[in-house]
C-alpha positions as CSV (number, residue, x, y, z in Angstrom):
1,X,52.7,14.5,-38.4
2,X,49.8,14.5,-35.8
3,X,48.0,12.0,-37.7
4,X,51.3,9.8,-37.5
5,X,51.9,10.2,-34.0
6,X,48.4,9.0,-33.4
7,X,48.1,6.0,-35.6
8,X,45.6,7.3,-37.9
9,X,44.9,8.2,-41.2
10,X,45.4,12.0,-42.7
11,X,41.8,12.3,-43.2
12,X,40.1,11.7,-39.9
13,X,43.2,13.9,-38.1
14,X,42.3,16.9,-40.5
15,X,38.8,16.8,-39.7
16,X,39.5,17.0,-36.0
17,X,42.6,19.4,-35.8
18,X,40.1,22.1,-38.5
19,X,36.8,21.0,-36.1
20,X,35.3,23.0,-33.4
21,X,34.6,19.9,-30.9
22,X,37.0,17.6,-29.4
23,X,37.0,13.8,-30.4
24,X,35.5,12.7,-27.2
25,X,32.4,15.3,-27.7
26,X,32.2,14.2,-31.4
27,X,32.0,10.4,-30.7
28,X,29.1,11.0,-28.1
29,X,26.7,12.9,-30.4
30,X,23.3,10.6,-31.4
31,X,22.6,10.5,-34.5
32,X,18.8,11.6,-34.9
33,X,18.1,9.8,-38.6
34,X,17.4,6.0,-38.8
35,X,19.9,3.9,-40.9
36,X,17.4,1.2,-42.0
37,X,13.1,1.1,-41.5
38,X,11.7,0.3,-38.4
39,X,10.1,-3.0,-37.7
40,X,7.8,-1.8,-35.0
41,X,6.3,1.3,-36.7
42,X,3.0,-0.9,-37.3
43,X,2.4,-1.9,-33.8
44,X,4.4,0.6,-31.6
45,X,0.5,2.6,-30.7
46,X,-1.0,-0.6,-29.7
47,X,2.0,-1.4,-27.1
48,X,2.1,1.7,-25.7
49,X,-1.8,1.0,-24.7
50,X,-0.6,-2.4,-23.3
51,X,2.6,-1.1,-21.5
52,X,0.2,1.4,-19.6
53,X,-0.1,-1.9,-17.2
54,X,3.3,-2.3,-15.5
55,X,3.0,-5.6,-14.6
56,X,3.5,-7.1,-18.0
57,X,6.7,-7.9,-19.0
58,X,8.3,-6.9,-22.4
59,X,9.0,-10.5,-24.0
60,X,5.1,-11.8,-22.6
61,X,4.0,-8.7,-25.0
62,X,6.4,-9.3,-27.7
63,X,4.8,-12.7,-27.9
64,X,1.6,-11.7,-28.2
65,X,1.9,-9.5,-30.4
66,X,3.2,-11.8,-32.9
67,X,0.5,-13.8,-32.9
68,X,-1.8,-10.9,-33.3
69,X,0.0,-9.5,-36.5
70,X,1.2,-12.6,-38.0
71,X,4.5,-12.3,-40.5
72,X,5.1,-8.5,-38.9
73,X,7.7,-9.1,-36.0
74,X,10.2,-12.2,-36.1
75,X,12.3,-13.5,-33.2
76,X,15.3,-11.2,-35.0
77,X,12.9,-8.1,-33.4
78,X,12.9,-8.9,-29.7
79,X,16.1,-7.4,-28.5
80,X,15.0,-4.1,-30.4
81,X,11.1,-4.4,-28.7
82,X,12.8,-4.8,-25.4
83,X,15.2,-1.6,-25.5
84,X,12.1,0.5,-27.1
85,X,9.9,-0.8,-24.0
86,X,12.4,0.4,-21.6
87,X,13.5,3.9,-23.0
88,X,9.5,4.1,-23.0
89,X,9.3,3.7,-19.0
90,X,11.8,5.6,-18.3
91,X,10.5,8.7,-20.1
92,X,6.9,7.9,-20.2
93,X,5.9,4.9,-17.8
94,X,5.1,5.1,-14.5
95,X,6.5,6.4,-11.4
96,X,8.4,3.9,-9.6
97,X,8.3,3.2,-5.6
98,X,10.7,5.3,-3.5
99,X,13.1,3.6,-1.1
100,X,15.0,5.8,1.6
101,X,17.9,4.7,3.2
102,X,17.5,4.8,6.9
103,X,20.0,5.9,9.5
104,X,20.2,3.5,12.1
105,X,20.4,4.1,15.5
106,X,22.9,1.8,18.0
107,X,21.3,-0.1,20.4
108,X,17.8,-0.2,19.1
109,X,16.6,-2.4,16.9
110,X,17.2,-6.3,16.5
111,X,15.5,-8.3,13.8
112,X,15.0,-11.8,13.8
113,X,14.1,-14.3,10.4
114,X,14.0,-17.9,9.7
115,X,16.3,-19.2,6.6
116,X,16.8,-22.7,5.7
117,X,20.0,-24.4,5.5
118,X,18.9,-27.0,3.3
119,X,20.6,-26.1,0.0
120,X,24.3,-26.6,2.5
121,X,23.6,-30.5,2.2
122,X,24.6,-31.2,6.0
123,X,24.5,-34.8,7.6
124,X,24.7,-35.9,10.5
125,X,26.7,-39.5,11.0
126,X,25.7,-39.7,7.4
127,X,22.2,-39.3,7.0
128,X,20.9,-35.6,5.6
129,X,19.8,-33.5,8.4
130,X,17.0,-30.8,7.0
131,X,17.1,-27.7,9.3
132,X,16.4,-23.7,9.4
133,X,18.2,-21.4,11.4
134,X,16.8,-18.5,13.9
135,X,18.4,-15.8,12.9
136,X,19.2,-12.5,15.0
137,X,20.6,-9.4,14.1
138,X,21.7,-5.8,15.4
139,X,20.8,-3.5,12.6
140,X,23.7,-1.5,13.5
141,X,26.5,-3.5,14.3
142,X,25.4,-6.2,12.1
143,X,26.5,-8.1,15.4
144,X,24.5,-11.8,14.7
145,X,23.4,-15.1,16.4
146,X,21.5,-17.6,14.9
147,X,19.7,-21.4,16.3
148,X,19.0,-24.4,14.7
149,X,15.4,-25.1,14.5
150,X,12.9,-27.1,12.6
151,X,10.0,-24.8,11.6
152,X,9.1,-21.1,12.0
153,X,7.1,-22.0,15.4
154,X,6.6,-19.6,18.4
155,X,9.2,-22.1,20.2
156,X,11.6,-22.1,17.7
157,X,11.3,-17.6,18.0
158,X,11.4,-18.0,21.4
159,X,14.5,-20.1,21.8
160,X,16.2,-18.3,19.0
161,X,15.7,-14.5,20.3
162,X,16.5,-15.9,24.4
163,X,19.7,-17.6,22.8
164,X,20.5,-14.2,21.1
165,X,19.8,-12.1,24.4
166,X,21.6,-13.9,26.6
167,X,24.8,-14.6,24.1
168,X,24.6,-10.8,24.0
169,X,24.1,-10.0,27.6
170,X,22.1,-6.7,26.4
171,X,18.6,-5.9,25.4
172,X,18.0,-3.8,22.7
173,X,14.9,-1.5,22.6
174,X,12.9,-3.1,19.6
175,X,12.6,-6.0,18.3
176,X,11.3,-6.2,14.1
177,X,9.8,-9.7,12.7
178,X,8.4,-10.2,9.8
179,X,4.7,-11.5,9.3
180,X,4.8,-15.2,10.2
181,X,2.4,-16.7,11.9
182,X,4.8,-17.4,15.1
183,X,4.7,-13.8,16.1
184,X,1.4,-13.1,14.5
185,X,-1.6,-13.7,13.4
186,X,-4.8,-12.9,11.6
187,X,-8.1,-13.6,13.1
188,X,-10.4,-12.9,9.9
189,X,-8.6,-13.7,7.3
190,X,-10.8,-11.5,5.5
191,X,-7.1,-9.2,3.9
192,X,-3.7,-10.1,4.1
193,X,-2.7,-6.7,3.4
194,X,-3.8,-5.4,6.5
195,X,-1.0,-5.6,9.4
196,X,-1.9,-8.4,11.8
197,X,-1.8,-8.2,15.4
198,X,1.0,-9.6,17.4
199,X,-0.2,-13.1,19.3
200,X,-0.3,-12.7,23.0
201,X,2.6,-15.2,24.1
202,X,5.3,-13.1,21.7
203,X,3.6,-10.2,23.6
204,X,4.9,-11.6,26.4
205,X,8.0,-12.5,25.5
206,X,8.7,-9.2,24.3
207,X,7.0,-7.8,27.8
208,X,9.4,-10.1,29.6
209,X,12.5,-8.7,28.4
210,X,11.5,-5.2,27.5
211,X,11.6,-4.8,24.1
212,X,9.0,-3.1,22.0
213,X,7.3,-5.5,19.1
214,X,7.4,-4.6,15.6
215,X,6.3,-6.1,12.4
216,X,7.4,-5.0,8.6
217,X,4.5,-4.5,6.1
218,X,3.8,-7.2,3.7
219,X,5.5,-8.2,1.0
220,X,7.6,-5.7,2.2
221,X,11.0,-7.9,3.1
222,X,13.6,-4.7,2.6
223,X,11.8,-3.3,5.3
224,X,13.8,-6.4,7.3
225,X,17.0,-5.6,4.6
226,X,19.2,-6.4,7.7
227,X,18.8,-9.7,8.7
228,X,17.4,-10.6,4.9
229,X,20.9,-10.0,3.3
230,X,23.1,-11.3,6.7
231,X,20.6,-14.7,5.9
232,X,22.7,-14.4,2.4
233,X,26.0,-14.2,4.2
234,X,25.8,-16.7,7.2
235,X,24.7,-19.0,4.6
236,X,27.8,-18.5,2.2
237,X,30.3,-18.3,5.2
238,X,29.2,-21.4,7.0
239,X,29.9,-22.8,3.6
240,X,33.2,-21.7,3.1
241,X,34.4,-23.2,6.6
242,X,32.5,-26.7,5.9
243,X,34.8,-26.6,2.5
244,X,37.6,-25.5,4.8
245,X,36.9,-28.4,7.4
246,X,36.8,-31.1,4.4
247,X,33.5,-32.4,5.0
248,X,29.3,-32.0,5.6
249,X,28.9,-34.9,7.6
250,X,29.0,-34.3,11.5
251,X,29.2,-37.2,14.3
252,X,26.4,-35.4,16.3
253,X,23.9,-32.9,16.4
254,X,26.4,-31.3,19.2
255,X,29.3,-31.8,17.1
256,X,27.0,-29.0,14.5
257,X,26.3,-26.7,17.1
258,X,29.6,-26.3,18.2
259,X,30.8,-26.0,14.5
260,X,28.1,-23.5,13.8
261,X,28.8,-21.1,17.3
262,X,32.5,-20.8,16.0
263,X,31.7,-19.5,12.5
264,X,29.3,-17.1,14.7
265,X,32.1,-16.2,17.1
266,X,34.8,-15.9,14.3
267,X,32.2,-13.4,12.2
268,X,31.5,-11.2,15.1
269,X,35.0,-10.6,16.5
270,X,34.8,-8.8,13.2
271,X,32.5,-6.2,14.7
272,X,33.7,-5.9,17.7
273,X,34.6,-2.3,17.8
274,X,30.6,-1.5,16.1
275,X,28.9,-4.0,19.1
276,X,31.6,-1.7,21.7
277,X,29.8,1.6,20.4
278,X,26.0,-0.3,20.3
279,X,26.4,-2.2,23.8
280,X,26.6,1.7,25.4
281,X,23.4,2.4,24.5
282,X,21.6,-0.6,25.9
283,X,20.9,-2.1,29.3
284,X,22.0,-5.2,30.6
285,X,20.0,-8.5,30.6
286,X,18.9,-8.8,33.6
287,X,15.5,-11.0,33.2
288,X,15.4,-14.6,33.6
289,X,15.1,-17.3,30.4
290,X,11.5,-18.6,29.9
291,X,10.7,-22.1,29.6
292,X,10.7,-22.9,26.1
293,X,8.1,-25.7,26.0
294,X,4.3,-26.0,26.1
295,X,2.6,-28.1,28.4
296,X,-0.5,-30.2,27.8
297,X,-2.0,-32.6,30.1
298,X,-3.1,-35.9,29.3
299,X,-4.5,-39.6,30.0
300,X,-2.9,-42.3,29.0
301,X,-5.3,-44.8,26.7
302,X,-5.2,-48.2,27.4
303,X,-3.5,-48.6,24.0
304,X,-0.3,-47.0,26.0
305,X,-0.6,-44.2,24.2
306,X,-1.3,-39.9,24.5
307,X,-1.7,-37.4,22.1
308,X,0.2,-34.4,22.7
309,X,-0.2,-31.6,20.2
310,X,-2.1,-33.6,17.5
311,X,0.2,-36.4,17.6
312,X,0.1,-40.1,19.1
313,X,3.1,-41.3,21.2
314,X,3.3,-44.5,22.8
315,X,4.3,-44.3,26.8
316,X,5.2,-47.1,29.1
317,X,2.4,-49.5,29.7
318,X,2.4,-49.3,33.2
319,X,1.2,-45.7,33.0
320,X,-2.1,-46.3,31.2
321,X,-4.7,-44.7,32.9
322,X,-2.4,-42.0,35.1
323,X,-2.5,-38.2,33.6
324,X,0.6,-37.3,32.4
325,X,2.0,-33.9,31.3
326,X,3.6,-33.4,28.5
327,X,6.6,-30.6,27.1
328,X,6.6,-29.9,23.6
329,X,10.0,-28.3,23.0
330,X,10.7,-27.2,19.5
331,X,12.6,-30.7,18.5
332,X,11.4,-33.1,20.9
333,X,8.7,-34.6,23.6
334,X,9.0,-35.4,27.2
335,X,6.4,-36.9,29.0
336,X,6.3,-36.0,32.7
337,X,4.3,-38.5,35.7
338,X,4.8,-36.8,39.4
339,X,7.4,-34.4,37.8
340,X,9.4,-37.6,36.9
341,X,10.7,-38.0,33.8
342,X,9.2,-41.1,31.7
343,X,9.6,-40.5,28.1
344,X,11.3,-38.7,25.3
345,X,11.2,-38.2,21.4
346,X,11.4,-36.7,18.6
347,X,8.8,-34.2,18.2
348,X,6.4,-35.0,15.0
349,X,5.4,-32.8,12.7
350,X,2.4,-32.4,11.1
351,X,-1.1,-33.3,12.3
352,X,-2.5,-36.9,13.1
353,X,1.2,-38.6,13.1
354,X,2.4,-41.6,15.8
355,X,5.7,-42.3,17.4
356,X,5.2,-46.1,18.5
357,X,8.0,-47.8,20.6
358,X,7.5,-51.4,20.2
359,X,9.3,-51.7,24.0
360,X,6.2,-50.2,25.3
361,X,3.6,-52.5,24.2
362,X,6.0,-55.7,23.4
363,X,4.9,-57.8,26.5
364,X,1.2,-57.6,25.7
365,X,1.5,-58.2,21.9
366,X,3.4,-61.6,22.8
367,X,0.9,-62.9,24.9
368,X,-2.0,-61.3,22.6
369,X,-0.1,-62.3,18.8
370,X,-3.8,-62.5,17.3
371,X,-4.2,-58.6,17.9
372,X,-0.9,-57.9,15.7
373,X,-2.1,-58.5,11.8
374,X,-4.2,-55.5,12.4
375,X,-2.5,-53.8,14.6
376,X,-3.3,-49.8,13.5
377,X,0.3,-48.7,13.6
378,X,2.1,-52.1,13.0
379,X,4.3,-51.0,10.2
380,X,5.9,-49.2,13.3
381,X,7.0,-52.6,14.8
382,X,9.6,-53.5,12.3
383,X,12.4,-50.9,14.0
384,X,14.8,-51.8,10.9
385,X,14.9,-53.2,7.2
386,X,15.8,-56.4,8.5
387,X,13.1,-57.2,11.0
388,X,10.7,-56.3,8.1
389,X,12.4,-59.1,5.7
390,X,12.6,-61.7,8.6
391,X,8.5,-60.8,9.0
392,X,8.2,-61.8,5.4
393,X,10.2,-64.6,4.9
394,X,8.0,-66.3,8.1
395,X,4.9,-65.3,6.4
396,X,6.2,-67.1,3.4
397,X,7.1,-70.2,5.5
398,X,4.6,-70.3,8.4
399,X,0.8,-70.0,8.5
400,X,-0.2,-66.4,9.6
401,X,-0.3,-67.2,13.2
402,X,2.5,-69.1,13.6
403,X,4.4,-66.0,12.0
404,X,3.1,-63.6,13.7
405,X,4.2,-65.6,17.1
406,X,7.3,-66.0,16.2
407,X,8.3,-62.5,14.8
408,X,6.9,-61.1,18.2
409,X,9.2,-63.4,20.4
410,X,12.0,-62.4,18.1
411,X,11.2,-58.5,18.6
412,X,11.0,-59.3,22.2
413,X,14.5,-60.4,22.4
414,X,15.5,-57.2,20.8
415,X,13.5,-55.5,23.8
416,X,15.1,-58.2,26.3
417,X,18.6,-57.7,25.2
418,X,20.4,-54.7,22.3
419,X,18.3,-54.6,18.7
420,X,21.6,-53.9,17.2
421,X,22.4,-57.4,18.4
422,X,19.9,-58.9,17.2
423,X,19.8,-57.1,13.7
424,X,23.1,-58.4,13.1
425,X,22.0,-62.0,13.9
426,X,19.0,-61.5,11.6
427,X,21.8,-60.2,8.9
428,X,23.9,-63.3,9.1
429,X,20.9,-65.6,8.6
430,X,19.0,-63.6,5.6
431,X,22.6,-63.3,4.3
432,X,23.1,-67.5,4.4
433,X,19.5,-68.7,3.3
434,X,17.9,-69.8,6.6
435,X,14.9,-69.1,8.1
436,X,14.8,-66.5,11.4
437,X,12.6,-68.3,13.7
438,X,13.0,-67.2,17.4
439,X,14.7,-70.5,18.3
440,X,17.5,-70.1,16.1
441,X,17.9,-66.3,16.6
442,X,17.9,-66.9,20.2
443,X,20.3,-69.7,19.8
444,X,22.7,-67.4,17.6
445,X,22.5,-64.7,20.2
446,X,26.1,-63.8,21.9
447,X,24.5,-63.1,25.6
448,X,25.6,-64.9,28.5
449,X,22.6,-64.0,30.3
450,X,24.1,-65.3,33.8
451,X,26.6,-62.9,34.0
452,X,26.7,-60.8,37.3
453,X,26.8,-57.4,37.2
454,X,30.3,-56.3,38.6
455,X,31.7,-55.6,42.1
456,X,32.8,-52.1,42.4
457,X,34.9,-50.6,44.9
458,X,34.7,-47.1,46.2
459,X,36.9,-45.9,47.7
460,X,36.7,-43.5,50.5
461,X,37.7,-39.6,50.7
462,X,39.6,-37.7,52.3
463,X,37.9,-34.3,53.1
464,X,40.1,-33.1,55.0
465,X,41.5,-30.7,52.1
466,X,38.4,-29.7,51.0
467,X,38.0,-28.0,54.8
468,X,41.2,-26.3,54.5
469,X,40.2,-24.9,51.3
470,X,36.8,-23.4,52.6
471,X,38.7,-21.9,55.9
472,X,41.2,-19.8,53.3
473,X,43.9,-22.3,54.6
């Protein structure tokens, strides 16, 4: 009847009603006798020896020991190898390292990390924009903040930890990096195990808004696990709301920031009550933001150009000769000449890389067309696809310095008037066959160049309100 009930056969329910263990306990038992011979009896001894180095992997040994013992192991033996090599580490192998988890205190440590944002695919007005974020976290709260940036530079820290504070309006009392170069360094180079000390601007950063430096051993990123897994999240929720919002492609790099502060805002309302509880236990902000530039001074070379950190930029020729100074913000270059703005652009990256505007050095180059052929940074003078075909197609058709005279006049008209103007002129003509010269792009340009500019009338106000307003009236 019980064997019925159960949907089994007579048999197996006698054995367990007339046994003196319960089904569960007999089901567990190992059995200790094999069931068919063991294929790594011949080479077991000589693994051991070689698993005494934990480094190697279990399928790197398997392979090598098939080709020392040739016709003993087959691919049919690896999944049994692999569970013999681990049940030997676990009873035999090595000790493993410890990690303890940590109770964190509110209000005292923020940790800051780079992560890219690359794998998201963002554009901006179409084209891909490559970026990393600044990322800041409270270890406690998990309350975060994060800045768009384009390397893991001392200004790209800087901007991302002051953006941080002041979004935060409380200082915590440390603040955790890891080992990159922007917050330290090492002087010998001699061991890269060896902590390195902290460079003296992030010193001073850290001086400036009272927070106590730290650094995380190498190659010890869990020591950071904080802001290493949030890294993980920001990057999966800013995707979610880019699949919610229907598209990657942004009309300006404001447009992205604005995007990105919400999905900030929107993740941290969920920790509000945490931040409520962490914000007692820290002081206001109450320092002033640092300048997040560099400054270098320099001449200007009579080929209108400076170099500003390893890099050429061209400059307005009416300031060769002057000294100039120049910011070096994280994304961008402004060259300054009695404190008045003169010049801004993209930073460049790298070492031994030019930023040439052709509107700088236009003028001359017209009136000196022999010194263009070799011109050292020439290839920068065709600002679009366009103006590098209508360059060729006057090489084909016109001796060298006949073509060379006429592509400058035509680059000057670009300068004179809008190049998007006279890229589109350039486009029609390529498009129908004829050949660019100046003449007939000037002829095919829509400019009226008489026109006036117009009369404006301002009219006059009334402050008369504005007094009432400041007398409480």
């Amino acid at each position: 009847m019980a064997a019925a009930k159960a949907g089994m056969s007579r048999q197996t329910a006698s054995k367990y009603l007339h046994g003196a263990k319960m089904p569960s306990e007999v089901k567990g038992q190992k059995r200790q006798w094999r069931t068919r011979e063991d294929p790594l009896e011949d080479i077991w001894n000589e693994a051991e020896e070689m698993l005494e180095t934990p480094e190697l992997e279990s399928k790197a040994l398997f392979e090598y020991l098939c080709e020392q013992h040739p016709g003993k192991l087959q691919e049919k033996h690896l999944r049994t190898f692999q569970r013999r090599v681990r049940e030997w580490r676990a009873t035999k192998g090595p000790d493993k390292e410890v990690f303890f988890p940590q109770d964190v205190q509110p209000g005292r440590r923020m940790s800051v990390d780079f992560t890219h944002m690359d794998p998201l695919e963002i554009k901006i007005n179409g084209e891909a924009f490559p970026h990393m974020l600044c990322h800041s976290t409270l270890s406690y709260s998990n309350w975060e903040w994060a800045s768009v940036c384009f390397s893991e530079s001392l200004q790209a820290l800087k901007t991302g930890i002051q953006d941080a504070l002041f979004r935060l309006g409380h200082v915590p009392e440390e603040l955790w990096t890891d080992n990159s170069t922007s917050a330290t360094h090492n002087p010998s180079k001699a061991d890269d195990t060896v902590k390195r000390p902290f460079n003296q601007r992030y010193l001073d950063l850290a001086e400036h808004f009272g927070m106590e430096p730290h650094t995380i051993n190498i190659g010890k990123s869990n020591e950071n696990g904080v802001v290493e897994s949030l890294n993980g999240h920001i990057k999966r929720r800013v995707n979610q709301h880019l699949l919610l919002r229907g598209s990657r492609d942004f009309a300006s790099r404001e447009e992205y920031d604005h995007f990105l502060c919400e999905v900030l805002i929107k993740a941290n309302n969920l920790r509000r009550d945490r931040l409520n509880d962490e914000l007692k236990h820290m002081p206001e902000l109450k320092a002033s933001r640092l300048s997040e530039w560099d400054e270098e001074q320099a001449v200007v070379r009579k080929w209108s150009t400076v170099n500003l950190a390893r890099n050429v930029y061209s400059v307005p020729s009416r300031l060769i000769g002057k000294k100039v100074t120049g910011r070096i913000y994280e994304d961008r270059v402004e060259v300054y000449y009695n404190g008045e703005l003169q010049l801004g652009a993209p930073r460049l990256r790298g070492r031994g890389k030019s930023n040439i505007n052709y509107r700088h050095i236009i003028h001359s180059l017209v009136r000196k067309p022999g010194a263009f052929r070799d011109y050292r940074y020439r290839e920068e003078m065709f600002p679009t696809l366009n103006f590098r075909k209508t360059y060729d197609q006057l090489q084909l058709k016109c001796s060298e310095r006949i073509a060379d005279m006429e592509y400058l006049r035509i680059l000057k008209l670009a300068t004179d008037g809008m190049q998007s103007t006279v890229d589109q002129v350039l486009t029609n003509l390529l498009a129908k066959g004829a050949l660019p010269r100046w003449a007939v792009v000037e002829e095919f340009m829509p400019i009226d160049r008489n026109d006036s500019p117009p009369e404006v009338n301002i009219e006059s106000v009334d402050l008369t309100e504005y007094d009432k307003l400041l007398e409480g009236k």
